[in-house]
C-alpha positions as CSV (number, residue, x, y, z in Angstrom):
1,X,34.4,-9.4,-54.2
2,X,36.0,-6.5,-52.7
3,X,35.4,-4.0,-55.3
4,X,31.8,-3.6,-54.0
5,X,32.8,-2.7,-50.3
6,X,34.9,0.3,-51.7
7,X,33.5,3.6,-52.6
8,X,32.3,3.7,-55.9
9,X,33.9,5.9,-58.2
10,X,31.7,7.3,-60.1
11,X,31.5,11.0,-60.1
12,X,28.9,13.2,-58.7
13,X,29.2,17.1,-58.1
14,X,26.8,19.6,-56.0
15,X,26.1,22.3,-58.2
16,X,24.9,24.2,-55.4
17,X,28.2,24.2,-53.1
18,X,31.3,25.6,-52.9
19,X,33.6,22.9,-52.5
20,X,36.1,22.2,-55.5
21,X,34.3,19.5,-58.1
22,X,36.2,16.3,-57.3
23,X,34.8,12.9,-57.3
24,X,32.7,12.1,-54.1
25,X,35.6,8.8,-53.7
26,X,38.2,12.2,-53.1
27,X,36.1,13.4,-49.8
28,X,38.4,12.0,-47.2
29,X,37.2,12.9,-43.7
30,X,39.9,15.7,-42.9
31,X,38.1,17.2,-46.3
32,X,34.7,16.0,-45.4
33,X,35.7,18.2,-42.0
34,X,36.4,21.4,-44.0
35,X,32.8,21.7,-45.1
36,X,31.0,19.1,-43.4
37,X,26.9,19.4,-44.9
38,X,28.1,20.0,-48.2
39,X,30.5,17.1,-48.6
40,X,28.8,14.9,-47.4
41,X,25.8,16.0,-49.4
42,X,28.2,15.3,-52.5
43,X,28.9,11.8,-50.9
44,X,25.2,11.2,-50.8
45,X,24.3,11.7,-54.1
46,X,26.7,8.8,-55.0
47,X,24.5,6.7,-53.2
48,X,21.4,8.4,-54.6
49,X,23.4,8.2,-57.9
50,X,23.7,4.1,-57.3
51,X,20.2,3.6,-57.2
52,X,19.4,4.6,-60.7
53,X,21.4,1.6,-62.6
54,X,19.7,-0.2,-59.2
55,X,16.3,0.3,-59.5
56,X,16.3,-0.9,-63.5
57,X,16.7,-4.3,-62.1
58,X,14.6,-3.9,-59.2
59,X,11.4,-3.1,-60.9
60,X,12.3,-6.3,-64.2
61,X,12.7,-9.0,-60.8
62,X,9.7,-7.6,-58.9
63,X,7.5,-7.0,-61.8
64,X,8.3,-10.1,-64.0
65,X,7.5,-13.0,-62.5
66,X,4.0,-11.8,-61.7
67,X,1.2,-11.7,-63.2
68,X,0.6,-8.2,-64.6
69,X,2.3,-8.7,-67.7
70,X,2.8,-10.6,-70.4
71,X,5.3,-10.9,-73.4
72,X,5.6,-11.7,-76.8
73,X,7.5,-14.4,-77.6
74,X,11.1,-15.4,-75.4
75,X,14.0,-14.1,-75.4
76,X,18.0,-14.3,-74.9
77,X,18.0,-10.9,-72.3
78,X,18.6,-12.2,-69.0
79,X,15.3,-11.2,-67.5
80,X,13.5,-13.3,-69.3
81,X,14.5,-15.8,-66.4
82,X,12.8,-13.8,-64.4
83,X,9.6,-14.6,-66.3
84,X,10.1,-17.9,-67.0
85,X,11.3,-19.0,-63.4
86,X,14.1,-20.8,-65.4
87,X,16.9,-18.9,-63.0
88,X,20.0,-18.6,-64.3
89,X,23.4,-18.5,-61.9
90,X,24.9,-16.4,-64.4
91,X,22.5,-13.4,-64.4
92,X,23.9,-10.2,-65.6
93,X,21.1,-8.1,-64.0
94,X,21.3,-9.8,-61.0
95,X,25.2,-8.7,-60.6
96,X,24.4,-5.4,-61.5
97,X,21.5,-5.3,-58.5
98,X,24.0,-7.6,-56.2
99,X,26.6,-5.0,-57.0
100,X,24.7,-1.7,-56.8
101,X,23.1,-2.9,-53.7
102,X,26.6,-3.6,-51.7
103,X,27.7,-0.1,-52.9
104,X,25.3,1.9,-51.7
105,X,25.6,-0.2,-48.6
106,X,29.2,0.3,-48.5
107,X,28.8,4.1,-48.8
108,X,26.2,4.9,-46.6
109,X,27.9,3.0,-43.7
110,X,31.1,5.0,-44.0
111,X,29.3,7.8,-44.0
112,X,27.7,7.1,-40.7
113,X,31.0,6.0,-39.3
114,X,32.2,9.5,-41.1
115,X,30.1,11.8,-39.2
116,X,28.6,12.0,-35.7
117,X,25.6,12.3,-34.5
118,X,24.0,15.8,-33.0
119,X,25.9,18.5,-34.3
120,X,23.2,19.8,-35.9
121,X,19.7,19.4,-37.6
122,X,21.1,19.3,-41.3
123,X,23.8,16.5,-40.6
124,X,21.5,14.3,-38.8
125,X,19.4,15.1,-41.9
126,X,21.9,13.4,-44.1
127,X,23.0,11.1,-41.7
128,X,19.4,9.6,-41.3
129,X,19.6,9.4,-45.4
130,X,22.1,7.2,-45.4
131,X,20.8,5.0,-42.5
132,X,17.4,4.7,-44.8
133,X,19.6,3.9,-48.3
134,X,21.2,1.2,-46.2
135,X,18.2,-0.1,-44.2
136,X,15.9,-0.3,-47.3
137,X,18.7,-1.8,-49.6
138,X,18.8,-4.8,-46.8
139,X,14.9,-5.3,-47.2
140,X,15.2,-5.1,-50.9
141,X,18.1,-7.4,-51.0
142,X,16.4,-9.6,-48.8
143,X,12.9,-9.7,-50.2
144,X,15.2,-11.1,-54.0
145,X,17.2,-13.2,-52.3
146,X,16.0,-14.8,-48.7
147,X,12.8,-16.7,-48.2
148,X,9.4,-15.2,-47.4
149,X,9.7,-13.9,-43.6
150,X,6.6,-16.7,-43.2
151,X,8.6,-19.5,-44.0
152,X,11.5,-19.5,-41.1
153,X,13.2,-16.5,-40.8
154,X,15.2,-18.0,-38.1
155,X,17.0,-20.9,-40.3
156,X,16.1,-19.6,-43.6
157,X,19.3,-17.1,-45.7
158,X,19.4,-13.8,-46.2
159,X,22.0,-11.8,-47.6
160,X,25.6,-11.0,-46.2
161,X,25.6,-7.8,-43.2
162,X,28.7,-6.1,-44.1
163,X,28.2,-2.3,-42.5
164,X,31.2,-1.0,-44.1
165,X,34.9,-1.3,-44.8
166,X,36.5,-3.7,-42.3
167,X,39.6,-1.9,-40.7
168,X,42.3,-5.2,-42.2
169,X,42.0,-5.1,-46.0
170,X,44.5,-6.6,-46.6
171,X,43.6,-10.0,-44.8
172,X,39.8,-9.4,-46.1
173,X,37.4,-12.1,-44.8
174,X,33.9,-11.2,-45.1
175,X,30.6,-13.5,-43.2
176,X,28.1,-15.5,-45.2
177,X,24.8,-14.9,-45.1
178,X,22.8,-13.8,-42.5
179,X,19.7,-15.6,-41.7
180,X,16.2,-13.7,-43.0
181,X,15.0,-12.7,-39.5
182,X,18.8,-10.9,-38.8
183,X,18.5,-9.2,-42.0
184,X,15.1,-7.9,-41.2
185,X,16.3,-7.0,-37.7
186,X,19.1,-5.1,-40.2
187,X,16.7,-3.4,-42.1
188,X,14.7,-2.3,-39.3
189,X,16.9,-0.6,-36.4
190,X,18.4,1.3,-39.6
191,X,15.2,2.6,-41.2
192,X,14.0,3.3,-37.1
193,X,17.4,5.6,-36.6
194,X,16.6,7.3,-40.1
195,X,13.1,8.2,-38.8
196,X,14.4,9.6,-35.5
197,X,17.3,11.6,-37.5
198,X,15.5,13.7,-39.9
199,X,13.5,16.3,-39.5
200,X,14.4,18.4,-42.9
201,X,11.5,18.6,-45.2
202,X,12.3,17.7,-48.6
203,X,11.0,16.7,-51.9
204,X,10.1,13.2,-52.5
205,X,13.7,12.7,-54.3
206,X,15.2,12.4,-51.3
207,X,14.5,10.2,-48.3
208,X,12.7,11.6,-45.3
209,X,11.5,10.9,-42.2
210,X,7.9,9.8,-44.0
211,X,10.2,7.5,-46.2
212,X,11.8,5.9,-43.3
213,X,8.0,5.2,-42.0
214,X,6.7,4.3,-45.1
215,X,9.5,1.6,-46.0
216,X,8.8,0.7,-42.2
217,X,4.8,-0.2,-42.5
218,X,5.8,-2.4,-45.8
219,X,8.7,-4.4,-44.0
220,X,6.1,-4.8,-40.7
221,X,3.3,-6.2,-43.7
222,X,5.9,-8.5,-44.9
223,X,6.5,-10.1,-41.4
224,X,3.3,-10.2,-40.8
225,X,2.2,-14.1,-41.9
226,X,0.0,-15.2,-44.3
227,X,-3.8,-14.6,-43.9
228,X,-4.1,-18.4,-42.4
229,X,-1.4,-17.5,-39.8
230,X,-1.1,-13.9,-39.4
231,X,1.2,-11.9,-36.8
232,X,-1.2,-9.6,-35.2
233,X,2.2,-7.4,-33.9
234,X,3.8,-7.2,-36.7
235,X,0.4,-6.3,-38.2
236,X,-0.2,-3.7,-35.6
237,X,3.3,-2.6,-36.4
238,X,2.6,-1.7,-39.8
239,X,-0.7,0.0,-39.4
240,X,0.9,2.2,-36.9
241,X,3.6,3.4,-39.3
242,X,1.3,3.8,-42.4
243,X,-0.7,5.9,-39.8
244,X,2.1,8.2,-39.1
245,X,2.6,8.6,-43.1
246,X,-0.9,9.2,-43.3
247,X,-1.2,11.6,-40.5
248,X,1.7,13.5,-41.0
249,X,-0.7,15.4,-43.2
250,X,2.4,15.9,-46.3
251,X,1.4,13.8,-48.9
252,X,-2.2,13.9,-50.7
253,X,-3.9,11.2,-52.7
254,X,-4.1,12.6,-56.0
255,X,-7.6,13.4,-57.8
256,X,-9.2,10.5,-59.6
257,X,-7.9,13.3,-62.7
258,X,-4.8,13.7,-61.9
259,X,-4.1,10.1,-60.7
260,X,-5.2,9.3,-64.4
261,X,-1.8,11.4,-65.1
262,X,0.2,10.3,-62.3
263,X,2.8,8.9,-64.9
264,X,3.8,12.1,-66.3
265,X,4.5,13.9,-63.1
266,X,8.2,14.2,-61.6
267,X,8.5,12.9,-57.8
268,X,9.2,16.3,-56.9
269,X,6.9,18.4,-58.7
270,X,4.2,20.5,-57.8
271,X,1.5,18.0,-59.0
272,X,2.7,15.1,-57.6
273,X,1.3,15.0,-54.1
274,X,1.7,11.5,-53.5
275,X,4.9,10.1,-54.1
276,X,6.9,9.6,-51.4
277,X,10.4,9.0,-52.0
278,X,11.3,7.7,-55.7
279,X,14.6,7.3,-57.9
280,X,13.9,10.4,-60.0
281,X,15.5,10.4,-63.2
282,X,15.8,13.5,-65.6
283,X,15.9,13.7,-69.2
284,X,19.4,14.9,-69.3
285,X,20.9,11.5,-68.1
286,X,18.4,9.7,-70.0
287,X,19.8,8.0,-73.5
288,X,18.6,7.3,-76.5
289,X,19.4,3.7,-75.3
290,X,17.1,3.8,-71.6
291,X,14.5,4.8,-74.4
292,X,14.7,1.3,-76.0
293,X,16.3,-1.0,-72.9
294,X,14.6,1.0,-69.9
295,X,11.8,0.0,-68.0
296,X,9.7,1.8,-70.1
297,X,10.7,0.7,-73.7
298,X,9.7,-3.0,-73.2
299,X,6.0,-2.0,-72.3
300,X,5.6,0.5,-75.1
301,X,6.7,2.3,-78.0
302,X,5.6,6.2,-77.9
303,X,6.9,8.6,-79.9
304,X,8.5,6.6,-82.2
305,X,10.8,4.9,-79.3
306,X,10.7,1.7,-77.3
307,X,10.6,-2.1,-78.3
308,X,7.2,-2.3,-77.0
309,X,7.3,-5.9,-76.3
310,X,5.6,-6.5,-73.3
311,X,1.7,-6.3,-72.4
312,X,-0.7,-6.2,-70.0
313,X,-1.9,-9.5,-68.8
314,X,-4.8,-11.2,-70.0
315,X,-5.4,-11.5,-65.9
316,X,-4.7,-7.7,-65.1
317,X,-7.2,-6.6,-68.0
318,X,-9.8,-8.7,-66.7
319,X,-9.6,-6.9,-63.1
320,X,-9.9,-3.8,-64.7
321,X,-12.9,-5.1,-66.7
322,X,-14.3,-5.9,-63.4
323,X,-15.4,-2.5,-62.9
324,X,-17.8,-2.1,-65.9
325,X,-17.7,0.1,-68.7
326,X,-13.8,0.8,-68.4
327,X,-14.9,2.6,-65.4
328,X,-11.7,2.3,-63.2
329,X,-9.0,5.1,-63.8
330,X,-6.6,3.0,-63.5
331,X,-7.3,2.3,-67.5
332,X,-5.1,5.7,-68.0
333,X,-2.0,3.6,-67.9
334,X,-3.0,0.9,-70.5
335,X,-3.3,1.8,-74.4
336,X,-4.6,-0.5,-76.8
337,X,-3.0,-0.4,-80.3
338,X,-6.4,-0.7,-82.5
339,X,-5.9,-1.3,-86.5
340,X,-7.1,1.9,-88.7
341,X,-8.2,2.3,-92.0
342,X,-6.8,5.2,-94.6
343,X,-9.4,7.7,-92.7
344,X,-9.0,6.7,-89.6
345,X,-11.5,4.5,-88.5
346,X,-11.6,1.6,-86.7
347,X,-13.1,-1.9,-87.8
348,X,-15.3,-3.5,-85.2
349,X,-14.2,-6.6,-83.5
350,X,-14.9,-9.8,-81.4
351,X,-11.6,-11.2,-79.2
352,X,-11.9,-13.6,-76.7
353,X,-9.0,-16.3,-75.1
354,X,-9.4,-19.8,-76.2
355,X,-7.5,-22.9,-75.2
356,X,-4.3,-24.3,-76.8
357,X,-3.8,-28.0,-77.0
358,X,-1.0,-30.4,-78.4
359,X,-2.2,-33.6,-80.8
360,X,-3.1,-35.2,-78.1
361,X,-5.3,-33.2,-76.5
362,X,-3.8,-32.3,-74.3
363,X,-3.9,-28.1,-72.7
364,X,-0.9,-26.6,-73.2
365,X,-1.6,-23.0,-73.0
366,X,-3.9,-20.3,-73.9
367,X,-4.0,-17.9,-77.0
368,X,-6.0,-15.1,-78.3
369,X,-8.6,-14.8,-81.5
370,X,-10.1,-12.0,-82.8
371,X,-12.3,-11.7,-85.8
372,X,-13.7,-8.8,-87.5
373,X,-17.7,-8.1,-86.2
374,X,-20.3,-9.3,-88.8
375,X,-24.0,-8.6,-88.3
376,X,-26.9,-11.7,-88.9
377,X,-30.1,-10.0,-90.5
378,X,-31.8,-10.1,-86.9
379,X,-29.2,-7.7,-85.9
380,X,-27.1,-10.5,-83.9
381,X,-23.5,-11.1,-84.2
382,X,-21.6,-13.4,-85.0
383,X,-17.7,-13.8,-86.8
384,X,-16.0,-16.1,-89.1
385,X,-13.1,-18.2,-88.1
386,X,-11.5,-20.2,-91.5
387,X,-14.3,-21.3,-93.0
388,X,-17.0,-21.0,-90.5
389,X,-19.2,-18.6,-88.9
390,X,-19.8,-18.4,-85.4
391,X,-22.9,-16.6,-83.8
392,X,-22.5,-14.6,-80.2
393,X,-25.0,-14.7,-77.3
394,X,-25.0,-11.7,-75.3
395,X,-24.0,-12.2,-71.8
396,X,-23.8,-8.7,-71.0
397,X,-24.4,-6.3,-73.5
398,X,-24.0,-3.5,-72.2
399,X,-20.6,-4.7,-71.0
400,X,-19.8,-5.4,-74.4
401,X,-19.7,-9.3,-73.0
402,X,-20.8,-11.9,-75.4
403,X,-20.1,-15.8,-75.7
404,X,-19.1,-18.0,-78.6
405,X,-19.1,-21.9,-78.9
406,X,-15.9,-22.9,-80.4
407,X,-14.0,-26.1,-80.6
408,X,-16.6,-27.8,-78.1
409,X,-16.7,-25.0,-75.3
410,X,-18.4,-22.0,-74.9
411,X,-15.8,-18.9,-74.3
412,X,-16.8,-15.3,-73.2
413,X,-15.0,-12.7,-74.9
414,X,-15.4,-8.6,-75.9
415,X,-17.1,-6.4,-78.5
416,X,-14.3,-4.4,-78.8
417,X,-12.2,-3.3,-82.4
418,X,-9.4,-4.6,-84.2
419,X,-6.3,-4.6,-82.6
420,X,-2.4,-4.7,-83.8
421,X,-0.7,-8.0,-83.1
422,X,2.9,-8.8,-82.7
423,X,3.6,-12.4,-83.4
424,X,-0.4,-13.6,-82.3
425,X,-0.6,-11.1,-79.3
426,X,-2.8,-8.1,-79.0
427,X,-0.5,-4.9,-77.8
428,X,-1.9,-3.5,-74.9
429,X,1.1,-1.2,-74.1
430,X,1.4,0.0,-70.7
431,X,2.6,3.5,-70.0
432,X,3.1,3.7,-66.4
433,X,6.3,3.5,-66.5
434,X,6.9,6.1,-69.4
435,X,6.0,9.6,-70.3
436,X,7.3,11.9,-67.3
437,X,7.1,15.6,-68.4
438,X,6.0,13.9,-71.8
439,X,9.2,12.5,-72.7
440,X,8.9,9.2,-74.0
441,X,10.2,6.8,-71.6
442,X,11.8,9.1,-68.8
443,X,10.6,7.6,-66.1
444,X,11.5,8.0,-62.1
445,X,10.1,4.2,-60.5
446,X,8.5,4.8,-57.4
447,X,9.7,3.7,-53.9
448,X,6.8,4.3,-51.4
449,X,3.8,6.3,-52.2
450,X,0.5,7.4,-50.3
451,X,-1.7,4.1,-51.9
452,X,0.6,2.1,-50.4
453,X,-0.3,2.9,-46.9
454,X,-4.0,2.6,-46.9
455,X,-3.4,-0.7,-48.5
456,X,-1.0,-1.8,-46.6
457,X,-3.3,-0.9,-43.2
458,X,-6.0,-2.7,-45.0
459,X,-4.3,-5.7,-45.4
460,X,-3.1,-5.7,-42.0
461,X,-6.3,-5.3,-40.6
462,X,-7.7,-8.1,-42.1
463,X,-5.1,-10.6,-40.7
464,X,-6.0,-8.9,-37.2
465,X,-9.8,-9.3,-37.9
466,X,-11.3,-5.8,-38.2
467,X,-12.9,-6.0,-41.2
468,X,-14.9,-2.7,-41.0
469,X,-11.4,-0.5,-40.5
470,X,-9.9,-2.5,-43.2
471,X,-12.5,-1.7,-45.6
472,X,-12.4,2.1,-45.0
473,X,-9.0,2.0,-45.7
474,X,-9.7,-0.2,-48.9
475,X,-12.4,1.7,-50.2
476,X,-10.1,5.1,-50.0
477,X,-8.1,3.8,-53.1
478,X,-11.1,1.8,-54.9
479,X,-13.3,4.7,-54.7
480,X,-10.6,7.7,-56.1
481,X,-10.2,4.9,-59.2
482,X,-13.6,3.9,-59.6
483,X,-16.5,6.4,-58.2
484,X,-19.1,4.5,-56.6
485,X,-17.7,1.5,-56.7
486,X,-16.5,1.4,-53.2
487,X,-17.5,-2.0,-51.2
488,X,-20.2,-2.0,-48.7
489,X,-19.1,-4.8,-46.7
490,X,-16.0,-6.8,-45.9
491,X,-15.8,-10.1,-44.4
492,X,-13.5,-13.3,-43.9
493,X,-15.7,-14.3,-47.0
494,X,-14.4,-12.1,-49.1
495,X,-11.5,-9.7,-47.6
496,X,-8.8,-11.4,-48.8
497,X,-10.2,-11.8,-52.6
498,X,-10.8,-7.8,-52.6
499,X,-7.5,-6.5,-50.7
500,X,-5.1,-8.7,-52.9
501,X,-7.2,-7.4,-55.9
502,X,-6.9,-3.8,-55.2
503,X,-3.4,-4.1,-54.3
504,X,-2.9,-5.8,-57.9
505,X,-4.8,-3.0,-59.3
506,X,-3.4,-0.3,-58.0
507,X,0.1,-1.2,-57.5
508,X,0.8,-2.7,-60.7
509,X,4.1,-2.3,-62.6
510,X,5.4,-1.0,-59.6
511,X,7.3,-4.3,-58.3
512,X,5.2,-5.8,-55.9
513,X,3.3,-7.7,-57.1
514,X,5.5,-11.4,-57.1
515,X,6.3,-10.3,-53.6
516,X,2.6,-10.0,-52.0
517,X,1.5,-13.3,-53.8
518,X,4.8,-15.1,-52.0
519,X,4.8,-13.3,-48.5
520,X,1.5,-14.5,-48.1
521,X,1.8,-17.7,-48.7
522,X,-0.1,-18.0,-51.9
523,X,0.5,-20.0,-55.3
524,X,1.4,-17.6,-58.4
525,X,-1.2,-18.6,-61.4
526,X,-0.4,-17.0,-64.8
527,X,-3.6,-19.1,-66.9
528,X,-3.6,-16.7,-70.0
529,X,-1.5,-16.2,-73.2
530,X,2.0,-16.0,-73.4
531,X,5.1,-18.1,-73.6
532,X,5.8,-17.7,-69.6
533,X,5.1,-21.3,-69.0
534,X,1.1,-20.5,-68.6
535,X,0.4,-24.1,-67.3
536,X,2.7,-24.1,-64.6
537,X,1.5,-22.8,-61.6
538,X,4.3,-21.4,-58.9
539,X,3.8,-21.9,-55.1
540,X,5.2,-20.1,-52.7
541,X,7.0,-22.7,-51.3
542,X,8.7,-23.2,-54.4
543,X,12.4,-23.2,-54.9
544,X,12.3,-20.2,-57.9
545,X,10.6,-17.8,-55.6
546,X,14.0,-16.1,-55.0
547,X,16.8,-15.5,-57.0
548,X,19.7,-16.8,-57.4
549,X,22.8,-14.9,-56.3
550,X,25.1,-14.8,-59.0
551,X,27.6,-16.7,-58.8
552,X,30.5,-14.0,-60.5
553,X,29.7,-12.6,-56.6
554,X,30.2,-15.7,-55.0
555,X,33.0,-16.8,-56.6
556,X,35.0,-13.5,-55.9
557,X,33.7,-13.1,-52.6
558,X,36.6,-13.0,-49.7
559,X,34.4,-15.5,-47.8
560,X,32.0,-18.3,-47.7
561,X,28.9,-17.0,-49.8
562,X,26.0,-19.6,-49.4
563,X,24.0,-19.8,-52.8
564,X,20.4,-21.0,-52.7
565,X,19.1,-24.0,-53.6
């Protein structure tokens, strides 16, 4: 498909500059020469432009077939194969993610053919941008398409390596895939020349040196084995980069406060001390239609816009719960829709998750019932269901836990209020993706940020064994979400339970999660309501863990284009 190795044409100006407003495909190098930082500043923001549509699809395949969310009922949108693990060769999203991908690829590589290294501390500024656009776009492409690096990275696919336009177009023959450990290797000596190019402070919309490392400790965690069969170097590797993230001593974990508002903070504002490098979006170039079809408008409808269609998991509540007395900040980002009356008020409630079975008996999923509270004289509870009553035993109280017997098992469940349904399912929206500077669903999806690094060093300390370093890194993030709930010991007991936990917790609706269940090795279980196919249970050596690519691309590719199985 050669339309994707060509410069894109969309059109992208530099307010800022002097240089005539043409379309970035117009900056020839003899023109790029005339006013060398600021054209190919303009050629830059195309590629910064190209992860916008990019980054859509990036978060709906990283973020849907995990097990943070949940929704209604199925639907004809192509993502939904994403949730369902029915994959699809045909995916729209996928070709626009395939296509996006290869631009910015495209671009950024003639750039760095474009301009030389050394002539002074802006350009290799901008060219170490481009090197970290392309080396990150490699690991992305590689983490969606090719195997876990844990299963053979030596025989396994990854994607194509095509570093720019070749010099005969018109006898165009591009390789196939390059196996998952090239593609890595790709990724890697890219985002390691970015880190040694730039030395430019600037705001977390644009890639840094502290990006490069970033992006650097997570490909080093992805290498580095399961917890059964770690890679101690590649381990070490990522600790060391987080470390230099860490140390660098530019980005601040917010307050437990302001963390509790991290959603409505722009990348690059003076609040947001954290983020790292994210696609930052601004109201201006966002629709009335990203309102509805964005990220944001599937998880919630606020202000009057979005579908709100999609929930948090029955799974992700309950590790929240965990904490006791909706301690854990990370709360902030969910919002139940409860039932009022005329006046306000809200009617007390019992919900708990029950079984589902067929005629025969047999399980076929999970779904939710919720019946108003009713009192017994001895000041017990109890609700009706039909025709029936059914008392509650308190199993925590002051957790608001209690238990029912229903249909010949017992079932804990919450004290909570009435909630509004769509089709049977309670709506617990989820606004982490929505409400930057209070706009609805403007919303700029975050690439690295400072969490990531402590968990990431926690993680990799545990495959290499030091428990005690691993847990000061772990109980960094626990404790700013939930204060004094840090953990006083870690162990091989328990270290892998509480890591992977955290790193749900705190990295949800972020994209990562499908990813850290299949890198290490484990089996994605999504036992609660919803019509994702709750009784199937994925492993990670299961053929749907990657997508497919689709096969519009492989079928106008100038070359042999492998597909996966």
């Amino acid at each position: 498909m050669k339309k994707i190795f060509i410069l894109c044409m969309a059109i992208s100006f530099l307010s800022s500059c002097d240089l005539d407003r043409e379309p970035f495909n117009a900056y020839t190098k003899d023109k790029i020469e005339q006013d060398k930082v600021a054209a190919v500043e303009v050629l830059l923001n195309g590629c910064y432009a190209q992860l916008k549509g990019w980054s859509d699809v990036m978060h709906r395949v990283g973020e849907y077939p995990g097990d943070n969310i949940m929704i209604r009922g199925t639907s004809t949108d192509s993502f939904y194969s994403f949730i369902s693990y029915q994959h699809i060769p045909n995916n729209d999203r996928l070709s626009v993610f395939w296509n996006n991908s290869y631009k910015i690829v495209s671009q950024s590589s003639d750039l760095i053919k474009m301009i030389s290294e050394g002539e002074s501390p802006a350009v290799n500024q901008q060219l170490g941008e481009a090197y970290y656009l392309r080396g990150m776009i490699y690991f992305y492409l590689c983490r969606t398409y090719g195997r876990p690096y844990a299963q053979s990275p030596e025989t396994n696919l990854g994607v194509p390596i095509v570093n720019g336009l070749p010099p005969d177009l018109n006898n165009l023959r591009l390789p196939d895939r390059s196996t998952v450990k090239d593609t890595y290797e790709q990724a890697i000596s890219d985002l390691k020349k970015a880190e040694s190019l730039m030395t430019v402070d600037r705001s977390a919309a644009y890639a840094t040196k502290e990006a490069a490392q970033a992006m650097l400790s997570r490909v080093y965690l992805y290498m580095s084995g399961t917890y059964e069969n770690p890679n101690q170097e590649y381990a070490t590797q990522s600790i060391e980069y987080a470390n230099k993230v860490i140390t660098s001593g530019k980005y601040k974990l917010l307050s437990r406060e302001s963390f509790m508002k991290f959603n409505t903070y722009a990348p690059d504002s003076d609040e947001q001390t954290e983020t790292i490098f994210a696609v930052k979006r601004v109201a201006s170039e966002f629709s009335g239609f990203d309102h509805y079809y964005g990220i944001g408008g599937m998880y919630a409808n606020i202000q009057g816009q979005g579908w709100g269609e999609m929930y948090a998991s029955a799974k992700y509540l309950d590790l929240l719960r965990k904490s006791g007395l909706k301690k854990d900040a990370r709360w902030a980002f969910i919002d139940p829709q409860y039932t009022t009356d005329d006046a306000g008020n809200k009617t007390q409630a019992f919900r708990f998750i029950y079984d589902v079975k067929n005629a025969t008996g047999t399980q076929t999923g999970y779904n939710y019932m919720q019946q108003p509270l009713k009192t017994n004289p001895n000041g017990t509870f109890y609700i009706t269901i039909g025709n029936a009553d059914y008392n509650l035993t308190a199993v925590n109280a002051a957790e608001n836990q209690y238990s029912i017997e229903y249909e010949g098992k017992t079932y804990t469940g919450e004290k909570d209020y009435m909630m509004l349904l769509n089709r049977v399912y309670p709506m617990f929206y989820i606004t982490k993706c929505s409400l930057q500077n209070n706009d609805s669903h403007l919303y700029s999806p975050s690439i690295s940020r400072l969490a990531e690094m402590y968990l990431n060093m926690a993680e990799a300390y545990v495959k290499k064994g030091d428990y005690n370093s691993a847990l000061t890194n772990l109980n960094i993030i626990r404790e700013r979400s939930i204060v004094g709930g840090g953990y006083t010991s870690l162990n091989s007991t328990n270290a892998v339970q509480r890591v992977d936990e955290e790193r749900q917790l705190e990295l949800a609706f972020e994209a990562h999660r499908g990813y850290d269940v299949y890198r290490n090795g484990q089996t994605m279980t999504r036992h609660y309501p919803g019509p994702h196919l709750p009784m199937t249970d994925w492993p990670a050596s299961s053929l749907r863990v990657v997508q497919y690519i689709p096969q519009s691309e492989i079928n106008a590719y100038p070359g042999t284009l492998t597909q996966n199985p």
